[in-house]
VOGU-3710 file (C-alpha; in Angstrom, 3 decimals, decimal comma):
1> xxxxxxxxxx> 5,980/22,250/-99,656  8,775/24,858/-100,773  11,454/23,793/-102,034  14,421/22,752/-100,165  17,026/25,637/-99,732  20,794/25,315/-99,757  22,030/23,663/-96,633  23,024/26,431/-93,980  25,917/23,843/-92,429  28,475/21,957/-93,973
11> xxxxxxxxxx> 28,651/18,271/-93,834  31,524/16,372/-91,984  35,148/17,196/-93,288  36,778/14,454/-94,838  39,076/12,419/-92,492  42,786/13,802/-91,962  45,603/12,102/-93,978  47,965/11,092/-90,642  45,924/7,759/-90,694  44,524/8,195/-87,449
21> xxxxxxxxxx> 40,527/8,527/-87,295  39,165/12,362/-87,562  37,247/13,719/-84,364  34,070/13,025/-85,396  31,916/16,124/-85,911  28,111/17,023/-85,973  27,207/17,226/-89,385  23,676/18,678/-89,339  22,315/20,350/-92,297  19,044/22,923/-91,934
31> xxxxxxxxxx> 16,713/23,727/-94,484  13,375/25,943/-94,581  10,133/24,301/-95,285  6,068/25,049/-95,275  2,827/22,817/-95,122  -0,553/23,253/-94,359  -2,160/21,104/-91,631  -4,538/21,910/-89,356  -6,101/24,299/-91,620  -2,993/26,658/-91,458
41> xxxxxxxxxx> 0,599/27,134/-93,100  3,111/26,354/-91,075  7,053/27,462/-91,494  9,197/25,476/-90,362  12,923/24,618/-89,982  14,183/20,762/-90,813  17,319/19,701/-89,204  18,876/16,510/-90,179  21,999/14,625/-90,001  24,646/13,151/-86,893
51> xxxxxxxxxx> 25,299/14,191/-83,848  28,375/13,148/-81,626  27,655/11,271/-78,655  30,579/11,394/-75,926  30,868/10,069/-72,758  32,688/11,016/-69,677  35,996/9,273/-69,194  37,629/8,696/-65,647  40,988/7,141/-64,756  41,492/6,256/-60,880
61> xxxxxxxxxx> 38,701/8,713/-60,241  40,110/11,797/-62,421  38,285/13,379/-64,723  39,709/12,641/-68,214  37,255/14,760/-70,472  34,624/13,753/-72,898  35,148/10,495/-75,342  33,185/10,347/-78,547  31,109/6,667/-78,476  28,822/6,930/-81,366
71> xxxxxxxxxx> 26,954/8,974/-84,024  23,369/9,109/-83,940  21,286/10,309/-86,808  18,158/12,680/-86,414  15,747/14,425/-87,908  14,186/17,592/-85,970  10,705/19,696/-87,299  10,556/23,113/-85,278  7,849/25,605/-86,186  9,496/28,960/-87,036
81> xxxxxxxxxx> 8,545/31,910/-85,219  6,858/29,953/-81,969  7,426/30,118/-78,403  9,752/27,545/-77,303  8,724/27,773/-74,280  5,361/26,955/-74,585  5,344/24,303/-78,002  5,477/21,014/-77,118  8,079/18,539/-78,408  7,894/15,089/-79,477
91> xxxxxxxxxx> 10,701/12,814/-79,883  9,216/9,993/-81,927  11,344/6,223/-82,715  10,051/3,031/-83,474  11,406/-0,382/-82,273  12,412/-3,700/-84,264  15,579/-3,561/-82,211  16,905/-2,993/-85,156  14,540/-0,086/-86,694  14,789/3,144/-87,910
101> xxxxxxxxxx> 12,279/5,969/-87,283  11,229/5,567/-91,229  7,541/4,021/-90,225  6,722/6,949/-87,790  8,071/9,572/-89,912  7,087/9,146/-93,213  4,112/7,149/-92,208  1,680/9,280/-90,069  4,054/11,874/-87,970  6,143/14,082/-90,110
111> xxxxxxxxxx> 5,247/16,934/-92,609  5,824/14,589/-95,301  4,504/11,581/-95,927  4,983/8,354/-98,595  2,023/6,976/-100,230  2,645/3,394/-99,992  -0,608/1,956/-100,692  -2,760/-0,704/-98,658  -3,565/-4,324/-97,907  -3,007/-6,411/-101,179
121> xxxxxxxxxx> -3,057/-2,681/-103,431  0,895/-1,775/-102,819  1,881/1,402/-104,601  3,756/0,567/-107,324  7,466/1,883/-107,776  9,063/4,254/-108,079  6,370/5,240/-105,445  5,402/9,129/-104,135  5,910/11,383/-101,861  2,898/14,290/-100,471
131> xxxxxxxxxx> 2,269/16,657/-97,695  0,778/15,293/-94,814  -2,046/17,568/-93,970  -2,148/15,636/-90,483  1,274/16,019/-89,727  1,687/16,341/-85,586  3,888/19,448/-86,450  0,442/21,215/-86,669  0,731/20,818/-82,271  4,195/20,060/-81,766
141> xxxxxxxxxx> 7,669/20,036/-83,222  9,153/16,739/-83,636  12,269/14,898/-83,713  12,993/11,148/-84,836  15,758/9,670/-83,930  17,257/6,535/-85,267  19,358/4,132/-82,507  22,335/3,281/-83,174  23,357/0,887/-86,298  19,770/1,371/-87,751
151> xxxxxxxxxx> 19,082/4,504/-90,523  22,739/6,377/-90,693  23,079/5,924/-87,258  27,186/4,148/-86,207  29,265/3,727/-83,574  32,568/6,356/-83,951  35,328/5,087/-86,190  37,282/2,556/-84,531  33,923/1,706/-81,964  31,903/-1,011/-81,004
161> xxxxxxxxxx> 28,637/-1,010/-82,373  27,593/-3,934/-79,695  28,055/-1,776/-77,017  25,065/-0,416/-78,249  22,775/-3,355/-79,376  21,429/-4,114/-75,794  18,406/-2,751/-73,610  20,358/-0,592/-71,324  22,787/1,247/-73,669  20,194/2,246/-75,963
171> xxxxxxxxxx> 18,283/3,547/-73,517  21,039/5,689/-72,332  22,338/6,150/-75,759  18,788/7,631/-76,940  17,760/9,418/-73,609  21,556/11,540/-73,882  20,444/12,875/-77,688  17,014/13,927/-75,897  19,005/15,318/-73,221  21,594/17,197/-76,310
181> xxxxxxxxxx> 18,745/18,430/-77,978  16,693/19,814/-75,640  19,846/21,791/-73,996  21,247/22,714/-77,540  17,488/24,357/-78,109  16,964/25,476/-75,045  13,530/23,361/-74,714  13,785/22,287/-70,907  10,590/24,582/-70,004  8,553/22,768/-73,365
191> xxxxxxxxxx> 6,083/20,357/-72,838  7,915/16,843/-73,508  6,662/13,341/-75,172  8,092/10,408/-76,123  6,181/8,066/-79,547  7,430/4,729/-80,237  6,221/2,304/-81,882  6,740/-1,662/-81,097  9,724/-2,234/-79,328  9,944/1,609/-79,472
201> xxxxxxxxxx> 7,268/1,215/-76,975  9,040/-0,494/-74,158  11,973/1,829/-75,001  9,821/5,196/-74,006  8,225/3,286/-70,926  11,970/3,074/-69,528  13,138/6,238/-71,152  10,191/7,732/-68,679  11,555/6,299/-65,866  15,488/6,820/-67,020
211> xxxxxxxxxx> 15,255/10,393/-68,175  13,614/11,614/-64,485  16,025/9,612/-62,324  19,460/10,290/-64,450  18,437/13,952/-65,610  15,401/14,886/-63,828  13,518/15,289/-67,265  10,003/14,749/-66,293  8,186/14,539/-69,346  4,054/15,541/-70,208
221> xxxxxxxxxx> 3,201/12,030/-71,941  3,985/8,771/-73,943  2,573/7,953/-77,549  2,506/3,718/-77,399  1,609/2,638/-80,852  1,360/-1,183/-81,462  2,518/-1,275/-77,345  4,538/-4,178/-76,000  5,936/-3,097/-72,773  5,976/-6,971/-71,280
231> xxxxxxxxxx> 7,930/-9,622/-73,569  6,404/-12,444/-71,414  2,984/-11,503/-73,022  3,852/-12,028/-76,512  6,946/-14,774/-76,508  5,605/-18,338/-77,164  7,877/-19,851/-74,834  7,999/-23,667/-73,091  5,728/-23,704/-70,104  4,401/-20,273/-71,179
241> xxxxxxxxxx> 0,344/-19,734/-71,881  -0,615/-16,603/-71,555  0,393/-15,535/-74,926  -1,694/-18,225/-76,335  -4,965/-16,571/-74,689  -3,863/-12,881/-75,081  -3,500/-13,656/-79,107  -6,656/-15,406/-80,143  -8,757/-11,691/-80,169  -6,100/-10,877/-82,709
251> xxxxxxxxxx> -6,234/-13,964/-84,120  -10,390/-13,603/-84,252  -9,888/-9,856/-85,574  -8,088/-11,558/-88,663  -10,201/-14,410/-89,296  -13,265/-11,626/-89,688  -11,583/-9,752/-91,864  -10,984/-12,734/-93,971  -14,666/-13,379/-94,112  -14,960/-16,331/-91,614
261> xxxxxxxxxx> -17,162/-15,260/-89,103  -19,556/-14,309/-91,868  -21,793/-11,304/-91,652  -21,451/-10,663/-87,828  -20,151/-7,827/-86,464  -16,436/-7,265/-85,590  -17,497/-6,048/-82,475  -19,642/-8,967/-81,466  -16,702/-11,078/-82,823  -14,003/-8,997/-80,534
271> xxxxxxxxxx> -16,185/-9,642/-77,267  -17,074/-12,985/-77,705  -13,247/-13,836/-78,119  -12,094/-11,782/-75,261  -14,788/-13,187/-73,102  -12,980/-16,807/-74,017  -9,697/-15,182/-73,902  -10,409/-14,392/-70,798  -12,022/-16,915/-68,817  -12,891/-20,622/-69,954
281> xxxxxxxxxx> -9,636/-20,826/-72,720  -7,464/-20,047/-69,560  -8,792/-22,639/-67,864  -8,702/-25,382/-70,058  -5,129/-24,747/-71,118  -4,178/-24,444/-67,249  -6,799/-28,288/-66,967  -4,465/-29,992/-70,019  -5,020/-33,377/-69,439  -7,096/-33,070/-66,371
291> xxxxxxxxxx> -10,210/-32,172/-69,053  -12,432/-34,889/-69,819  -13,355/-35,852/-73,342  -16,164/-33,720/-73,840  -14,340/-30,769/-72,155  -11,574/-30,639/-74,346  -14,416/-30,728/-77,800  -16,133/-28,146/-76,310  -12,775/-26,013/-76,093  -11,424/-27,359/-79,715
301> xxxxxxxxxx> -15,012/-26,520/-80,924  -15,185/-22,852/-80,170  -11,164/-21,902/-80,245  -11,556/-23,330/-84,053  -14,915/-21,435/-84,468  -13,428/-18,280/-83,294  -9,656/-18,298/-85,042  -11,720/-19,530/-88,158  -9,415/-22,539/-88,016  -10,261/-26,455/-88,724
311> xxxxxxxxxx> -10,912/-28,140/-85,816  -8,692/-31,061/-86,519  -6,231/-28,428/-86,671  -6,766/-26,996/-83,005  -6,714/-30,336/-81,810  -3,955/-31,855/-82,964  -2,017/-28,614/-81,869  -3,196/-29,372/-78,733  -5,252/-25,863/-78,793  -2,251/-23,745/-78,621
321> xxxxxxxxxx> -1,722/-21,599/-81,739  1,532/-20,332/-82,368  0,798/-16,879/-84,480  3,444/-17,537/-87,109  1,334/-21,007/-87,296  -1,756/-19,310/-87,463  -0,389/-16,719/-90,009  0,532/-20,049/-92,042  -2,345/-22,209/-91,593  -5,479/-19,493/-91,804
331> xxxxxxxxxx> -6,114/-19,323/-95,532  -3,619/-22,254/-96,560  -7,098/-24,286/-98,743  -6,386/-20,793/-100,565  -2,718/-20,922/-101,033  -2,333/-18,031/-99,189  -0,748/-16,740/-96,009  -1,514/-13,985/-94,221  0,614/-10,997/-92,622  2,236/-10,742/-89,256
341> xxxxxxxxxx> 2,541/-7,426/-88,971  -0,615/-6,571/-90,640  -3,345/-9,718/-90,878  -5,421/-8,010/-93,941  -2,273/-8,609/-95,805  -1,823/-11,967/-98,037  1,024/-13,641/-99,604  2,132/-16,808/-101,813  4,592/-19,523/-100,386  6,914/-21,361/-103,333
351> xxxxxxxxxx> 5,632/-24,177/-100,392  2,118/-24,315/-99,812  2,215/-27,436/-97,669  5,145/-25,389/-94,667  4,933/-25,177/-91,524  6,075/-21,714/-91,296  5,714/-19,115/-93,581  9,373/-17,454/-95,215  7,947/-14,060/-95,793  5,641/-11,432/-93,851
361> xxxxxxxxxx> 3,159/-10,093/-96,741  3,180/-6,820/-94,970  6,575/-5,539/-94,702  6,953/-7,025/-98,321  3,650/-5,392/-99,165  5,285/-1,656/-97,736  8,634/-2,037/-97,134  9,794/-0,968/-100,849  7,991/2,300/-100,569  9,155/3,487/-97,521
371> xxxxxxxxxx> 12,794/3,057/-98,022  12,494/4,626/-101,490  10,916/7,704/-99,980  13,815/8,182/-97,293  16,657/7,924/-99,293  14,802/10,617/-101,537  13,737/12,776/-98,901  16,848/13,231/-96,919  19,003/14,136/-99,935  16,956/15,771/-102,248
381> xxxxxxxxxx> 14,511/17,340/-99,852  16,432/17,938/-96,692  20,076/18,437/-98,724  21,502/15,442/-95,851  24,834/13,222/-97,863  25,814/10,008/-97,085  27,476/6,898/-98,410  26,492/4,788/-96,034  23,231/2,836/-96,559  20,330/4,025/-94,660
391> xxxxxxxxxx> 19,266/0,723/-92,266  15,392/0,439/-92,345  15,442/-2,695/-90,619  18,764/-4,070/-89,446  19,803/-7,559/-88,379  23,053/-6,155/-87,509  21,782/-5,475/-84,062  21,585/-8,828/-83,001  21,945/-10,915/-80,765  19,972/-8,058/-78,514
401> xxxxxxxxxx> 21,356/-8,275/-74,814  18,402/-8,057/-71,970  21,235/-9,306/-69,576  19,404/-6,822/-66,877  16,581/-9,178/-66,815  18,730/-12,312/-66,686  16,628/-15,015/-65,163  13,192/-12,968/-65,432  10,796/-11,542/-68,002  11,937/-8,473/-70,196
411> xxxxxxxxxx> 9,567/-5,758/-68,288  9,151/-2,237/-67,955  5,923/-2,149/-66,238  7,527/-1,233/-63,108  9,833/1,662/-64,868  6,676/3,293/-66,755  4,214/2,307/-63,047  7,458/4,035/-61,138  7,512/7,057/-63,408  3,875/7,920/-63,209
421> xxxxxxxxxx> 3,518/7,666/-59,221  6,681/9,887/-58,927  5,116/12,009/-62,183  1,273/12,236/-61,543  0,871/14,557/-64,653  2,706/11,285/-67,028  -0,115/10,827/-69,762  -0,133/7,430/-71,559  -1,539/6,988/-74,783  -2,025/3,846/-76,282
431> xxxxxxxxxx> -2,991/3,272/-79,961  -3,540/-0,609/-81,490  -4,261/-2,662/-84,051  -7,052/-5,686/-84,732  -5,326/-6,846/-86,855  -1,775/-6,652/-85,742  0,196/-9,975/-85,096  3,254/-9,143/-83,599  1,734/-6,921/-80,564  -1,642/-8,235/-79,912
441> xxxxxxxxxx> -4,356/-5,408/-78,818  -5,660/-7,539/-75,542  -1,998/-8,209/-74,663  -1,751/-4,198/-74,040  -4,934/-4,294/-71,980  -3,537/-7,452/-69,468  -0,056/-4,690/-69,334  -2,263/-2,327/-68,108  -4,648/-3,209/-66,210  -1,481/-4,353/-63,962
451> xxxxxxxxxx> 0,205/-1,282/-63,703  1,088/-0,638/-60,220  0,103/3,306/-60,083  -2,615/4,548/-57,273  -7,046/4,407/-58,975  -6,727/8,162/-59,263  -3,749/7,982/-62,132  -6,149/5,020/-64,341  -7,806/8,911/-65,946  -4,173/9,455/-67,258
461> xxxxxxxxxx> -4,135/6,578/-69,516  -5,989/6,699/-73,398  -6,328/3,794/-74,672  -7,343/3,867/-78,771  -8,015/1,373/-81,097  -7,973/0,809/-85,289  -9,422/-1,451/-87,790  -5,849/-2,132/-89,087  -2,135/-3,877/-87,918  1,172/-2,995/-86,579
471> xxxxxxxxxx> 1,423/0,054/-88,612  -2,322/1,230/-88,817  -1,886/4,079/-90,663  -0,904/1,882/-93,663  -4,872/2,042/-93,736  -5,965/5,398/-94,468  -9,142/5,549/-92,475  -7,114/5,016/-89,686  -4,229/6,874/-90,625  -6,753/10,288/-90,424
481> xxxxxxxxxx> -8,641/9,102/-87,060  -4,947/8,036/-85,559  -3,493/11,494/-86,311  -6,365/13,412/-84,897  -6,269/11,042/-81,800  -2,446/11,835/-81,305  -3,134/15,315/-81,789  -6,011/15,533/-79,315  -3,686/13,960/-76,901  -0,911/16,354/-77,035
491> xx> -2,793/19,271/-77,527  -5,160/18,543/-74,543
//
C-alpha cells in the first residue's frame, strides 16, 4: 500500500474563546491509497473522520432550521476512476450495542487488515498490520460507520449521548449518515448493501425496512454475519425454552472441536444434534415433570452425550444449559473455560470451582490486536487526529432502550419480511459460525425459516456457514472462503 499522503482537509478548528460551544464542523480528512485484490491494483481514495448530524427543528409548526445532534465517525473506500453509477456500495457496522466497526474493517472487509492471530496462538504485541488481498473493495466501495458513543463517534458538545443509546435513534441516527453520504457522492443510482455483524445484524434488517419507508432508499442486499435478528431466540429468560434447543448444535459444534465426540464427523455430529434440537429435546423440555423416569434418562443421556457434558451435570440442571454455564462447565476437569464468542478459544479462571466464568477467552484472545491496529491506522495511515479515545467496545451505551417493543420480543423479522415483499430484488446473505456462542447458527435458521415473504422470494436468501465463531474470519480458512462468499454475493 502507498504511503499515506498529506491530508487534503483540515481537521476541526479549535473551539471559539466566547465560552459558548463552536458549530461543530465535518472534519474529514482524504488520503490516496493502492492494493491489489482480486488479482488487480486498485486506487483508491480513503475518507475518514466526523460528520455533523442535524436535525430539523420546529416551533408551533415553523420551520426553525437545522440543529446539530451528534457527530458520527466514518471511514469511506471509493475506487478512483470508476463509475459511480454502476459500483456498488457497502456500508458495513457491527453490533455490541456498544461496538465500533473495528471487527468488520480491519478483520475481513477493508483494504487493510490486522493480523491478530487464532484460537489459543494470539499475535503477540505490538501486533501487524498487511494488505488484505480479499478486501470487498475489489467489488465495491465501502464505508464503516461507527454509532454513536462507540469508535470517535459523540453526541455535539453540550448533547445527550442517551438520546442515542436506544433501538430507534440509532437506527435513524445511522440510516441519516447513509442517507448524507450517498447524496454528498452522488451514489443514489449505485447498487446499495448494508453488513453488520451481531447486533449490527438486527440493525440492517430494520435499516431495510427504515431507509425505504423514510427515504425511499431501496437497497440491492444485506450481509448478516453472526445474524441475530430475534432476541427471544437467544435470551435465556424465565419461562423461555427455545433458546435452550436452538443452542445445543452450537453447543455440540464446540464439544467436537474439543475432541469429545471423538473421531466422528462434524457433520454427522451437526445433524444428529439438530435432529434432537429439533424434535424429541423440544418435547421433553415442553413434558417437564409430566416425563416418566426413564423418559427423562433417556433425554439426560443423549443431551450430555451430545454437549459432551457429565450427565449428573444435565440432570441436576434440569437439562437446560445456560451457554455462559456451558462455556464454564465444558472443560472445567481441565481447568479451562472456553470462549463465548468463539468456542475453540480457552481460558484460565483465578476460580476453577465458579459458576460463571469472569472473562471471554476470545475477545481477550483478539481484542488487544485490533484496537492497536486502529489507533495506528487512522493516524498514521489515514492522517485522522483525535484526543478522544477510540471506543472498541463501549459500556457507555447502556442501559440500551427497546421501549418500542415494550411488553414483546425485540424483533425485526417483520421489518426485514416487510422490506423484501415491498423490495422483491432485497438479497439476504447470511454467514455463521459452529462455533459461535453468542448467536447460535440454528437460531438463524428457526429466524428464517419464519420469515413472512411469499415461496418465490426463499431463492433471495444465502445462507453460508464456517468452521469458526462470532468473528470467523479470526480463522483464516474461513476468513479466505468468507471473503470470496461476500464477494460472490455482491458481485452476482
Amino acid at each position: 500500500m502507498a504511503a499515506s499522503e498529506q491530508a487534503e482537509n483540515s481537521a476541526k478548528s479549535a473551539p471559539e474563546q466566547s465560552g459558548s460551544p463552536a458549530e461543530p464542523a465535518d472534519d474529514l480528512v482524504s488520503t490516496h491509497h493502492t492494493v491489489t485484490a482480486d488479482g488487480r491494483t486498485l486506487s483508491y481514495t480513503a475518507t475518514t473522520g466526523r460528520v455533523v448530524l442535524r436535525e430539523e427543528v420546529y416551533d408551533d409548526g415553523t420551520f426553525r432550521g437545522l440543529k446539530p445532534k451528534a457527530e458520527m465517525f466514518m471511514t469511506s473506500y471509493v475506487v478512483d476512476d470508476a463509475e459511480p453509477g454502476s459500483r456498488p456500495v457497502t456500508f458495513a457496522f457491527n453490533g455490541g450495542p456498544g461496538s465500533a466497526s473495528v471487527w468488520l474493517h480491519m478483520g475481513v472487509l477493508g483494504p487493510r487488515r490486522v493480523l491478530a492471530g487464532d484460537a489459543n496462538q494470539p499475535a503477540a504485541p505490538p501486533y501487524e498490520l498487511t494488505d488484505n488481498h480479499e478486501t470487498l473493495l475489489a467489488h465495491s466501495d465501502l464505508v464503516f460507520i461507527d454509532p454513536v458513543s462507540t469508535g470517535y463517534s459523540r453526541a455535539v458538545e453540550g448533547g445527550e449521548p442517551g438520546d442515542y443509546h436506544g433501538y430507534q435513534r440509532d437506527i435513524e441516527s445511522v440510516g441519516e449518515l447513509i442517507r448524507l453520504w450517498i447524496s454528498r457522492n452522488t451514489r443514489w443510482m449505485s447498487p446499495k448493501y448494508l453488513a453488520g455483524e451481531s447486533y449490527g445484524t438486527l440493525r440492517a434488517a430494520a435499516l431495510a425496512e427504515h431507509l425505504q419507508t423514510r427515504y425511499g432508499m431501496y437497497l440491492n442486499g444485506l450481509l448478516l454475519i453472526s445474524s441475530v435478528l430475534d432476541m427471544g431466540t437467544v435470551m435465556f429468560t424465565e419461562g423461555n425454552d427455545l433458546p435452550y434447543a436452538l443452542y445445543l448444535p452450537t453447543y455440540a459444534a464446540i464439544a467436537h472441536h474439543h475432541g469429545k465426540h471423538g473421531d466422528r464427523p462434524l457433520r454427522e455430529v451437526l445433524d444428529e444434534a439438530e435432529e434432537f434440537a429439533e424434535r424429541d429435546y423440544p418435547w421433553a423440555l415442553a413434558r417437564g415433570a409430566r416425563l416418566s423416569d426413564d423418559e427423562r434418562a433417556e433425554m439426560v443421556r443423549r443431551t450430555a452425550a451430545l454437549t459432551g457434558l457429565s450427565e449428573d451435570y444435565v440432570d441436576r440442571v434440569d437439562l437446560r444449559i445456560e451457554h455462559v454455564r456451558f462455556f464454564t462447565e465444558l472443560l472445567r476437569d481441565q481447568r479451562l473455560t472456553v470462549g463465548r464468542m468463539d468456542g475453540r478459544f480457552t481460558g484460565w479462571e483465578p476460580d476453577a470451582a465458579g459458576e460463571h466464568f469472569s472473562d471471554d477467552p476470545s475477545i481477550s484472545g483478539i481484542k488487544g490486536a485490533y484496537a492497536a491496529a486502529i489507533n495506528h491506522y487512522l493516524r498514521a495511515e489515514l492522517g485522522y487526529v483525535n484526543d478522544l479515545p477510540y471506543e472498541l467496545i463501549t459500556s457507555r451505551v447502556q442501559p440500551w432502550s427497546f421501549k418500542d417493543f415494550e411488553g414483546s420480543s425485540v424483533s425485526v423479522t417483520g421489518k426485514l419480511s416487510a422490506a423484501m415483499r415491498a423490495n422483491p430484488h432485497l438479497r439476504v446473505h447470511v454467514g455463521s459460525g459452529h462455533t459461535d456462542g453468542a448467536t447460535p447458527y440454528f437460531a438463524a435458521e428457526h429466524v428464517l425459516a419464519r420469515l413472512e415473504i411469499p415461496r418465490q422470494l426463499r431463492g433471495n436468501i444465502d445462507v453460508r456457514y464456517y468452521p469458526a465463531g462470532h468473528m470467523m474470519y479470526v480463522h483464516e480458512p474461513s476468513r479466505i472462503k468468507q471473503a470470496a462468499d461476500l464477494a460472490e454475493f455482491v458481485a452476482r
